[in-house]
TORVEX-936301 format. One record per residue (C-alpha): residue in one letter; z, x, y. Coordinates in steps of 0.05 Angstrom, whole numbers, padded with zeros to 5 digits, always signed. Each point is the difference from the previous one (the first is absolute). Layout:
REM TORVEX-936301
AZXY/...
This chain:
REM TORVEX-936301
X+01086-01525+00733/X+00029-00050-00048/X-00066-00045+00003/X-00036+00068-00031/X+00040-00012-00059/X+00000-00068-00006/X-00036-00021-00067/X+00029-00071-00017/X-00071-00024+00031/X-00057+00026-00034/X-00013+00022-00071/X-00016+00068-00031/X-00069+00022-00011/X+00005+00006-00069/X+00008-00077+00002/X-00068-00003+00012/X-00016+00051-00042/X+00030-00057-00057/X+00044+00055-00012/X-00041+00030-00054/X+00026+00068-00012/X-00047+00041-00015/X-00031-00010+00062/X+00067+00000+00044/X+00006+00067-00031/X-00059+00022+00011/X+00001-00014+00076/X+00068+00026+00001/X-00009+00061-00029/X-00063+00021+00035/X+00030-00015+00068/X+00055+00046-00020/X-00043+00048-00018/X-00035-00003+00058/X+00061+00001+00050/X+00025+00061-00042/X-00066+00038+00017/X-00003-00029+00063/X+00079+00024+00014/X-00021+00078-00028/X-00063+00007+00057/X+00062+00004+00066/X+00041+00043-00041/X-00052+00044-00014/X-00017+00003+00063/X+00064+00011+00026/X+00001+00072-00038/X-00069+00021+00020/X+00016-00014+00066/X+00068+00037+00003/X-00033+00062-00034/X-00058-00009+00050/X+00029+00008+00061/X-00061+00024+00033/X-00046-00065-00026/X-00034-00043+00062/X+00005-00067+00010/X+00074-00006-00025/X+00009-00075+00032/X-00054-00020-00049/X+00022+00017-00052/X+00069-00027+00012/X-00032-00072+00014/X-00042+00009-00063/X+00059+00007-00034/X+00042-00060+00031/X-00071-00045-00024/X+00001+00022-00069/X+00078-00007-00007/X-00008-00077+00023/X-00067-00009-00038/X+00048+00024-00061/X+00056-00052+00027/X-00053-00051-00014/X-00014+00006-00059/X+00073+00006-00027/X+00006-00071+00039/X-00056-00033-00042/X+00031+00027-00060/X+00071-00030+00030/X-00024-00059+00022/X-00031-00026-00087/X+00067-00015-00003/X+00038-00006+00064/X-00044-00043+00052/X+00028+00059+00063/X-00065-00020+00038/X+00025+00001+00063/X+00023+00080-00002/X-00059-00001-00039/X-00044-00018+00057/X+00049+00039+00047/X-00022+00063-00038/X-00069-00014+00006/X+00004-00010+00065/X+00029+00065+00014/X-00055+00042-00048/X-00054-00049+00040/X+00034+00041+00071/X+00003+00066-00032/X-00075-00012-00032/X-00025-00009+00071/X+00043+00048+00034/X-00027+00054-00051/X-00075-00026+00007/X+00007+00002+00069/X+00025+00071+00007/X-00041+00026-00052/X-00068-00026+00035/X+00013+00052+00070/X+00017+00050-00050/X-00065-00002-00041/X-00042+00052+00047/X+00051+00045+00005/X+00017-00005-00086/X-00071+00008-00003/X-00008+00061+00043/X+00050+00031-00044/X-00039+00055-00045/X-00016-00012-00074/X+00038+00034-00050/X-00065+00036-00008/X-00011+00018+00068/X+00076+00019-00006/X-00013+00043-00054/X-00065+00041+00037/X+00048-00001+00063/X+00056+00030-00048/X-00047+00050-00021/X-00022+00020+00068/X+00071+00007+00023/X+00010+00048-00058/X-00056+00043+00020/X+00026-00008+00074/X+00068+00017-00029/X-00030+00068-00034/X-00043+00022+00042/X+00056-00003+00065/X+00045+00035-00059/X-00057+00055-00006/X+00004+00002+00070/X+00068+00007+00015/X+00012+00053-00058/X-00067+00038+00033/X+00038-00011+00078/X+00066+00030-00041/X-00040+00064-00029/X-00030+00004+00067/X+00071-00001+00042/X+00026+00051-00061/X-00054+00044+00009/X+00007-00003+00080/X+00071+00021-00014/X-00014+00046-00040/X-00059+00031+00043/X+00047-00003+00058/X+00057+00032-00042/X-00051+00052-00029/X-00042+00021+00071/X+00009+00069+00022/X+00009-00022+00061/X+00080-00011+00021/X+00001-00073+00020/X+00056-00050+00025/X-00001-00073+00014/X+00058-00026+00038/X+00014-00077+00009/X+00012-00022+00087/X+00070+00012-00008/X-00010+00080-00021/X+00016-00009-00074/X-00044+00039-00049/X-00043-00048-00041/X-00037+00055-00044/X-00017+00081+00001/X-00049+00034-00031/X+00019+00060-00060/X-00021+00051+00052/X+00049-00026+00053/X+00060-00002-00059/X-00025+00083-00006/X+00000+00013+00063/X+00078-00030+00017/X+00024+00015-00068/X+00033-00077-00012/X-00014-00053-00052/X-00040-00060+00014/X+00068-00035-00013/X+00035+00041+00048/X-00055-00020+00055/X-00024-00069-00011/X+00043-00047+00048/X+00031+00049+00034/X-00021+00005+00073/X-00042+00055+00011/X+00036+00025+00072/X+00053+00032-00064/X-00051+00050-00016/X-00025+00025+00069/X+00048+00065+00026/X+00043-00010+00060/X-00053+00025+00050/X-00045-00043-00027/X+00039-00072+00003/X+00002-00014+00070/X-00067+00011+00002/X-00021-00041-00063/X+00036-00067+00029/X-00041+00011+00064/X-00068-00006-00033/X+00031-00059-00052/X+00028-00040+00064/X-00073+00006+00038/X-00037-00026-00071/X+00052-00055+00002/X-00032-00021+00082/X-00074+00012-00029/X-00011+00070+00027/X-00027+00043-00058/X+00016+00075-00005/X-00055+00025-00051/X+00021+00075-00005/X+00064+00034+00000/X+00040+00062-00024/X+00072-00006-00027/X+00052+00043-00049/X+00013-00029-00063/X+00073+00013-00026/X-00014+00008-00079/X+00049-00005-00050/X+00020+00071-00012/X+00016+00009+00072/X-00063+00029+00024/X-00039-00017+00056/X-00083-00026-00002/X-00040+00006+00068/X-00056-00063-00017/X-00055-00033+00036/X+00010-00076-00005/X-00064-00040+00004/X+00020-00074+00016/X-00033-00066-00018/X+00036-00061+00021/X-00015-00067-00037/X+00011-00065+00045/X-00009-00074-00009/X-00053-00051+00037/X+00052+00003+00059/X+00010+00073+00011/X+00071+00004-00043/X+00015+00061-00035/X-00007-00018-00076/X+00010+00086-00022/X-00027+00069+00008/X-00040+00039-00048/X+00007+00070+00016/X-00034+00063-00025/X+00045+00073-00001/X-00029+00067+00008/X+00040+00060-00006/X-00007+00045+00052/X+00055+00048-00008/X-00042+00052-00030/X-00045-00005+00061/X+00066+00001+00047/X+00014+00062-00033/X-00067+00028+00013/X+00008-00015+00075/X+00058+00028+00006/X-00020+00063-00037/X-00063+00002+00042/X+00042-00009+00063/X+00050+00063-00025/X-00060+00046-00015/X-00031-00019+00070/X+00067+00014+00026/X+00009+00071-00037/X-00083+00012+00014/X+00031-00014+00077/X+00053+00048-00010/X-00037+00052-00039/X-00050-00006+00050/X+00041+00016+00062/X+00038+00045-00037/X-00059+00043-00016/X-00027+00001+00074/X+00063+00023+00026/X+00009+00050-00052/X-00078+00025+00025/X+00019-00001+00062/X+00069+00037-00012/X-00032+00050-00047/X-00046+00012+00053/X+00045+00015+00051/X+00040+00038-00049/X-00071+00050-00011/X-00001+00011+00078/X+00061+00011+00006/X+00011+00044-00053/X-00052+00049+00025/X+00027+00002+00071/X+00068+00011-00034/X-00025+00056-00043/X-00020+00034+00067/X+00054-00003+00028/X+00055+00024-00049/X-00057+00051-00011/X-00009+00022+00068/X+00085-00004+00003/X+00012+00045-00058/X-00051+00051+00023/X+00029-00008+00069/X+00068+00018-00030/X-00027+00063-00028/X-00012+00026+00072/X+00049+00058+00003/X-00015-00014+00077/X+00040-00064-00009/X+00079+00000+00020/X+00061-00045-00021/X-00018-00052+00041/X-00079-00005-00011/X+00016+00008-00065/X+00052-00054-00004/X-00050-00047+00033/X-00053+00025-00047/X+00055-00021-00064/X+00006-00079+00029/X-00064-00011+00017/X-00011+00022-00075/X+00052-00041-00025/X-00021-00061+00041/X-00073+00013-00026/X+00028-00004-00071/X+00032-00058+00005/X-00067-00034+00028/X-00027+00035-00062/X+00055-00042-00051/X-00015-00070+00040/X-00082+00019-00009/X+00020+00010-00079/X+00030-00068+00005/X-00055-00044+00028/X-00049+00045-00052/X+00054-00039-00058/X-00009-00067+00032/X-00077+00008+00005/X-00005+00037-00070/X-00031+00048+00006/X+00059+00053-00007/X-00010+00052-00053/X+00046-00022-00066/X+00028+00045-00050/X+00006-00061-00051/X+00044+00024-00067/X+00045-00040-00053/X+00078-00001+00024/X+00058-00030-00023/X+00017-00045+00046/X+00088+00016-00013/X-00015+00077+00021/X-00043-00016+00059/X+00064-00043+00027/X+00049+00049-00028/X-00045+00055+00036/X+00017-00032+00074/X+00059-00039-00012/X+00047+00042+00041/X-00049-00001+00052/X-00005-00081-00004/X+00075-00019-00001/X+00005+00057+00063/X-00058-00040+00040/X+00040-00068-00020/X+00073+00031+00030/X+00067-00020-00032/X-00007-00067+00026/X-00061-00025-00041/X+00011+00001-00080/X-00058+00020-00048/X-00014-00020-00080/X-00047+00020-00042/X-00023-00049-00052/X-00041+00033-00059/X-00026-00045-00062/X+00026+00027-00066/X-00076+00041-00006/X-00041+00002+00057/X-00073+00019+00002/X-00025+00065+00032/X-00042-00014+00054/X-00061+00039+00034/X+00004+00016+00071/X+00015+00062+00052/X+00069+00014+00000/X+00012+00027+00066/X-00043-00070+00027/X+00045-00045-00036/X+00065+00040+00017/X-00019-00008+00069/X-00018-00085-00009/X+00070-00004-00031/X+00025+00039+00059/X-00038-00043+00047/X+00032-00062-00029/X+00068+00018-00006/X+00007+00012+00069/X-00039-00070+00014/X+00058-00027-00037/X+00049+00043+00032/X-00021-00034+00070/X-00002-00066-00034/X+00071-00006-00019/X+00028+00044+00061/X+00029+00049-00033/X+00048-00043-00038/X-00036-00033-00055/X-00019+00009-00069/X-00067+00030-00028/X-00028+00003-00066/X-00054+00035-00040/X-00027-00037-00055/X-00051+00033-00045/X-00032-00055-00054/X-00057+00004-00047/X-00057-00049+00023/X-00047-00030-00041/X-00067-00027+00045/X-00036-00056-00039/X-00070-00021+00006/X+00009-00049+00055/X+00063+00021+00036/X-00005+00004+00069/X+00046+00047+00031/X+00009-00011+00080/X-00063+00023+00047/X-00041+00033-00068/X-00022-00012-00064/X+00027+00055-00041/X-00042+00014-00066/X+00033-00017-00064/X+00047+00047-00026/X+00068+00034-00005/X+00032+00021+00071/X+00066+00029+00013/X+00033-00037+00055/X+00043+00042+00052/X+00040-00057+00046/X+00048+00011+00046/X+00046-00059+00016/X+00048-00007+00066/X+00041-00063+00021/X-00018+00016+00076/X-00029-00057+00047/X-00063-00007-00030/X-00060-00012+00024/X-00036-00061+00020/X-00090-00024-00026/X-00026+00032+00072/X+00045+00060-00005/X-00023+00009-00084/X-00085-00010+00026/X+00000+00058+00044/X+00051+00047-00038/X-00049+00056-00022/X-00037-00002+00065/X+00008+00075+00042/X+00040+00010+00049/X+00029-00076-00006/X+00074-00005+00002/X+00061-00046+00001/X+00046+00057+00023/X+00025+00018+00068/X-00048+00042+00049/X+00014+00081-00035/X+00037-00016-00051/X-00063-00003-00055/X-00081+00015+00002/X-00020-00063-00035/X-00035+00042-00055/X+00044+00005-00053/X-00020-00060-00035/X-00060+00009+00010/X-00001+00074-00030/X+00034-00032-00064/X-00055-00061+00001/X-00062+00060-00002/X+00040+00037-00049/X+00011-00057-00055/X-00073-00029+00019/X-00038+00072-00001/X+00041+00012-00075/X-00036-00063-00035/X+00060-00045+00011/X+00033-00047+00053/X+00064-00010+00053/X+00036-00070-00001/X+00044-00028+00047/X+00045-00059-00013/X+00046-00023+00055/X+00026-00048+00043/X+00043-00003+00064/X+00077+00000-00018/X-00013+00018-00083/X-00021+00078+00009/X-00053+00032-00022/X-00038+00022-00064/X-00068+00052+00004/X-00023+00015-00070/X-00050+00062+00002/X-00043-00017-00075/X-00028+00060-00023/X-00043+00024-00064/X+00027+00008-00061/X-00017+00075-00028/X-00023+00010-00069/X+00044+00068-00015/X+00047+00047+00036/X-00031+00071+00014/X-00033+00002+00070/X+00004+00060+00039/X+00017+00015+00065/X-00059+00030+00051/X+00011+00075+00015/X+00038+00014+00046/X-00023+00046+00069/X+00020+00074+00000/X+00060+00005+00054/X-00033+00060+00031/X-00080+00009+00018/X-00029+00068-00025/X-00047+00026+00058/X-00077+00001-00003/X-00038+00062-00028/X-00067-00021+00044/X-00023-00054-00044/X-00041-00040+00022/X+00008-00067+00006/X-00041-00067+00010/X+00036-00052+00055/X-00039-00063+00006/X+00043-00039+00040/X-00026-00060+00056/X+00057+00003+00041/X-00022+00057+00055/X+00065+00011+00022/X+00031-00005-00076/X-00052+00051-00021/X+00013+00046+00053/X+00077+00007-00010/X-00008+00018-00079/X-00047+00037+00009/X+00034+00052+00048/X+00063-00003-00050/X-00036+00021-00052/X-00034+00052+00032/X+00065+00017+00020/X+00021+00004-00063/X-00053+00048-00019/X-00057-00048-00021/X-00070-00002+00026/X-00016-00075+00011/X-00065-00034+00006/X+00007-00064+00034/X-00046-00066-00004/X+00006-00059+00039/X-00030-00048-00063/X-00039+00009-00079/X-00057+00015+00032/X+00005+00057+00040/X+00038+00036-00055/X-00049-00013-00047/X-00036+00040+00051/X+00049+00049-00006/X-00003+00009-00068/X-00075+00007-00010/X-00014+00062+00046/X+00042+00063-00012/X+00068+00016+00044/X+00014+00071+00025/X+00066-00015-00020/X-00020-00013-00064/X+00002-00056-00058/X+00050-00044+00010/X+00063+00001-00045/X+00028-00068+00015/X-00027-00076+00026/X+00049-00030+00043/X-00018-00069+00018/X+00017-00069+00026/X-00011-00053-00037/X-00032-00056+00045/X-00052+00023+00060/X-00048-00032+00028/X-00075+00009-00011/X+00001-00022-00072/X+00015+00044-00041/X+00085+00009-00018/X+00035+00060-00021/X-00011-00019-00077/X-00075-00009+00012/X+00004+00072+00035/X+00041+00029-00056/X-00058-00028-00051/X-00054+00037+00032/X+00039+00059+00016/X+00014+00004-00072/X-00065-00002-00024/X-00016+00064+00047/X+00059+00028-00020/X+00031-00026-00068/X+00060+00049+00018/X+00028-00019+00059/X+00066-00029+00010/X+00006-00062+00041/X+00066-00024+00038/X-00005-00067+00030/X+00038-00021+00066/X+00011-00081+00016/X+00038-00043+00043/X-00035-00062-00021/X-00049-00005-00062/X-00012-00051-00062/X+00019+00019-00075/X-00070-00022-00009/X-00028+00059+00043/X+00037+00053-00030/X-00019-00036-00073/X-00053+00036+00011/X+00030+00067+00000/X-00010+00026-00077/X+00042+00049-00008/X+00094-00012+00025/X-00010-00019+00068/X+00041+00058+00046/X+00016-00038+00051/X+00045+00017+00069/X+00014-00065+00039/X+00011-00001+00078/X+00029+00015+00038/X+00015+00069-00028/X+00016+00064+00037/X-00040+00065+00003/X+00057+00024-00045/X-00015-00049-00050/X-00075+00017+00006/X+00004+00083-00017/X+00046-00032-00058/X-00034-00032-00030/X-00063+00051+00004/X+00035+00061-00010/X+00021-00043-00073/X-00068-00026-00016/X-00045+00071+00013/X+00058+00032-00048/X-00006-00049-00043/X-00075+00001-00005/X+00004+00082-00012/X+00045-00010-00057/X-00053-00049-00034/
């Protein structure tokens, strides 16, 4: 190292240079020049390459610099060495910027295809541009894929169709505006929330099922479940279920579209009731035809035989014990007659006396008699609203229902109980269904009476107001008596209702028409005692042979002279030739005969012969629609009757017909 500085041997260069200073300065100064510019190149470098982190072929650059930085060295040596003769670090430093030159030329040379391939700063200013136009139009595209998603949103949001998405662990990912209607939550109050929350309980277990078989790949595309909405309510739907899954099969979510079907629920379950009550009504209506039926045969067969009894009883040929015979066969025949009136209420076709009452004096009217048929065990109360309606049906027909059902509660509590009457003011909307019928809309009075008895069980409360059926022990009841009261209420334009259940009592609510005014009057009552005949002659058209036979010979009996036809026809015949006896004063008929013709159409035509002449009518069994008919009051004498009755009730019409 000490050899580099050593300068005793050689001379300076500006020696040679005769030491003429202009030109020693002149060298000098350009070399310093030089180095200077030579010395600013690296450090320029140096900052563009430390602000250009990103710039290939960084090595490069790095030897470029370390060449120019000696070549700079170099030339501060030639200005050093005009007057210090340092040529041996002199030469040293050339040495070392002759490495670096070839180093640099040597690593610049491989680099040359690759500097070339590098684009021009045109070609970077057209690529530039293209990547701007790239740039815009993927902008354009993403804002257009952004309005697209948005309006997807908001089409999904906005379909009037309820939709739900849910994510493969059951956690809502969107719902439509329809779905957020029909629940009644937020979107905020949904989204995230797993949507087992918002099924009902009956509806959960049944829910994971279906989730857990989409989980294993088996797909359940249509289903029913019970929303639970937000105000408490519950939503029958119809889920229809589309399942999203990945390339291997995995459950990505489930897009689901809701119908609500609780409207149509409802329908089938009103359908179901009304083919239930058509059922009932049904079978109700064929028994009643077939009880009325019976009731009509029966009827006549009783009529001749009270009639045949009474006129037996007026054989003075008859002693104490014939005639004591005579008196219970009568009585017996009588009470046949009262269960005959009973099965004619269940089958309707009983004749009513409808009229308005007040509902407090028909119960006052019987009350004694009610709390003596419930005994001193049984306690009875009479709840009255503050003003309750009048109501229009036949008093002595609804005394005897509330008669029939207090001593059906009677039995129910044993004897040691507690029974109620409840009268309430009903008001029928347009679709209330009340029990087995649909009552038209309107106001109805509602009769009940309540018990806290045993009760009665669904099999017991289906065959209630069938005849003859019973719960009691063999004797101790006919099985008719709710059935009476069901005729009654249904035959009066209103309805019965039971509501029970084993070990709660009882409650049968009897819902009757509301009457427009007070005012109705009460039918005339019969004459106690029958005037006799003064040989008027009288018309019986009666089918029954053995019927016709019996009144006949009591009213001839009574002084009469009878006429008798077996049907319309053959006293039509009557009518149109002349009698010895005479015209007739009176037409006594039955109301349904056979051959076609009743006793209205007879009446008609016997009118038109002879505008005059009064017409009594006999039934055990006919329609209000038949005697609709009838123009003029309808005087009618229901079966069974006796041949009492009968001169009665013509001895009262001929007078009356003399006095017009």
């Amino acid at each position: 190292m000490s050899s580099l500085f050593d300068l005793s041997k050689f001379t300076p260069h500006g020696f040679c240079l005769a030491w003429d200073p202009g030109l020693v300065w002149l060298l000098a100064v350009s070399d310093a020049l030089i180095a200077i510019a030579y010395f600013s190149i690296p450090a320029a470098l140096l900052v563009f390459l430390r602000r250009r982190r990103d710039l290939a072929f960084k090595p490069i650059f790095a030897l470029f610099a370390a060449f120019i930085l000696a070549c700079g060295t170099t030339h501060v040596m030639g200005a050093v060495t005009l007057w210090l003769p340092a040529y041996r670090l002199e030469g040293s430093i050339n040495a070392l910027t002759a490495a670096l030159s070839i180093a640099t030329a040597l690593t610049l040379w491989p680099l040359l295809p690759e500097a070339l391939a590098l684009p021009s700063p045109e070609s970077l200013r057209l690529l530039n541009e293209a990547l701007a136009r790239e740039v815009e139009r993927r902008d354009e595209v993403a804002a257009q894929l952004r309005d697209s998603e948005a309006r997807q949103r908001l089409l999904y949001a906005r379909t009037p169709a309820a939709l739900h998405a849910v994510d493969a662990e059951g956690k809502v990912i969107d719902v439509s505006d329809r779905w957020l209607d029909l629940t009644g939550y937020t979107r905020d109050e949904v989204i995230g929330q797993s949507l087992f929350r918002f099924y009902s309980a009956a509806s959960q277990s049944q829910a994971h099922a279906t989730f857990a078989g989409l989980k294993r790949g088996i797909d359940a595309p249509v289903g029913e479940r019970q929303f639970l909405c937000r105000d408490g309510s519950i939503r029958d739907i119809e889920l229809v279920i589309e399942p999203e899954r990945d390339s291997q099969g995995n459950l990505l979510r489930i897009m689901s579209a809701v119908t609500d079907i609780t409207a149509r629920k409802e329908a089938q379950a009103a359908l179901h009731a009304a083919e239930e009550r058509l059922r009932h009504a049904l079978k109700m209506e064929a028994v009643g035809q077939l009880t009325g039926g019976i009731a009509h045969d029966f009827n006549n067969l009783l009529t001749t035989i009270m009639g045949s009894l009474e006129l037996l009883q007026q054989r003075a040929a008859l002693d104490d014990r014939g005639q004591r015979l005579a008196s219970n066969a009568l009585e017996g025949s009588r009470r046949a007659a009262r269960l005959t009136s009973q099965l004619l209420s269940f089958s309707r076709r009983q004749r009513l006396a409808p009229e308005a009452l007040r509902p407090c004096e028909v119960i006052e009217g019987i009350h004694d008699l009610l709390a003596r048929t419930l005994g001193d065990g049984t306690a009875l109360d009479i709840a009255l609203p503050p003003e309750p309606w009048l109501l229009l049906a036949d008093r002595n027909q609804l005394e005897a229902a509330l008669l029939n059902l207090v001593i059906n509660a009677r039995d129910a509590v044993g004897g040691a109980g507690h029974v109620r009457i409840e009268i309430e003011n009903h008001i029928v909307g347009a679709t209330e269904l009340q029990g087995a019928d649909l009552l038209p809309p309107g106001d109805y009075v509602s009769v009940c009476v309540c018990d806290n008895g045993t009760g009665m069980t669904q099999e017991v409360q289906a065959r209630a107001f069938e005849p003859f059926f019973t719960t009691k022990a063999a004797g101790a009841g006919t099985g008719l008596g709710l059935s009476q009261t069901y005729g009654f209420a249904t035959q009066s334009g209103g309805a019965i209702r039971i509501d029970s259940a084993p070990g709660r009592g009882t409650r049968i609510a009897i819902l009757l028409p509301r009457a427009a005014s007070a005012g109705a009057s009460q039918p005339a009552a019969l004459p106690d005692l029958a005037r006799d005949g003064r040989g008027e002659h009288i018309l019986l058209v009666e089918d029954d042979t053995l019927l016709r036979h019996t009144i006949a010979d009591a009213l001839r009996g009574r002084g009469y002279t009878v006429t008798e036809a077996a049907d319309a026809l053959e006293a039509l015949e009557h009518m149109d030739r002349p009698s010895p006896s005479g015209p007739f004063a009176l037409l006594f008929t039955d109301v349904v005969m056979p051959g076609g013709l009743t006793g209205v159409d007879l009446a008609l035509q016997a009118r038109q012969l002879r505008p005059d002449l009064p017409v009594l009518f006999a039934t055990g069994y006919s329609s209000a629609a038949t005697l609709s008919a009838w123009p003029d009051p309808v005087d009618l004498l229901p079966k069974p009757y006796s041949p009492e009755q009968v001169a009665a009730r013509i001895a009262a019409k001929l007078d009356m017909n003399e006095m017009a």
